[in-house]
C-alpha positions as CSV (number, residue, x, y, z in Angstrom):
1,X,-172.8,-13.0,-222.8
2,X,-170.2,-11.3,-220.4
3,X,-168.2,-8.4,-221.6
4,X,-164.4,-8.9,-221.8
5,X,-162.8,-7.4,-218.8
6,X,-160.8,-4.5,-219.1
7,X,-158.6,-5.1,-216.2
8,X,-155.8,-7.9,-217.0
9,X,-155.4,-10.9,-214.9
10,X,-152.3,-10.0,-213.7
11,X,-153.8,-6.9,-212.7
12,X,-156.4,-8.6,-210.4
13,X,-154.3,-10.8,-208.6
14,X,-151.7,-7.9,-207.8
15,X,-154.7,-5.9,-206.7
16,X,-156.4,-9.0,-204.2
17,X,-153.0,-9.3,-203.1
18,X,-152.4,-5.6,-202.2
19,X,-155.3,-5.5,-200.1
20,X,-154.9,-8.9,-198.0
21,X,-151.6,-7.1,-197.5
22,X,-152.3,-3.4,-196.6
23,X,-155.5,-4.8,-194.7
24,X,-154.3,-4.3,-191.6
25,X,-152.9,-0.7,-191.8
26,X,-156.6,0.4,-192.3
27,X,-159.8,0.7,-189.8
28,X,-161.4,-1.9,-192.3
29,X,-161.4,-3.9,-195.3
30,X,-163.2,-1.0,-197.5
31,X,-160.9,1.5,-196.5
32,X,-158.1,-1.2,-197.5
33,X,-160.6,-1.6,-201.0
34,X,-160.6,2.1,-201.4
35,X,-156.6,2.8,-201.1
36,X,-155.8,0.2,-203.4
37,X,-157.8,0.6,-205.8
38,X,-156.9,4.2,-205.9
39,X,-153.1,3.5,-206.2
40,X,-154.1,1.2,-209.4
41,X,-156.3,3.4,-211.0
42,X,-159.0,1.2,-211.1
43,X,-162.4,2.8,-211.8
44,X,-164.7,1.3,-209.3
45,X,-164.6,-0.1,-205.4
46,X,-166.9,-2.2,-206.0
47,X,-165.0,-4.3,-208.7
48,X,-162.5,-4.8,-206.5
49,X,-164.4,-5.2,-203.5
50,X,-166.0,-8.5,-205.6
51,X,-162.6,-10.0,-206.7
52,X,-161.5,-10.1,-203.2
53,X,-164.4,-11.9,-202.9
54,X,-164.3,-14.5,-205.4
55,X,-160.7,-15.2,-203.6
């Protein structure tokens, strides 16, 4: 069984949406993963990186 999430939905979709916006201001789409998820404090590139994804 999956563990609960520790990131709000809200939370997601503001972040998803932050990238697809910022995208082009940065040299790619991991760059664009990397400033946002900076600015939101969230832990990991790589969970953001897969909720863009799943988008």
């Amino acid at each position: 069984m999956p563990r609960p999430s520790s990131y709000s939905a809200e939370l997601r979709r503001r972040a998803v949406r932050m990238v697809v916006e910022v995208r082009g201001d940065y040299p790619n789409e991991s760059a664009a993963i990397k400033a946002v998820a900076g600015k939101l404090g969230i832990g990991s590139t790589e969970t953001l990186r897969k909720w863009v994804r799943q988008t």
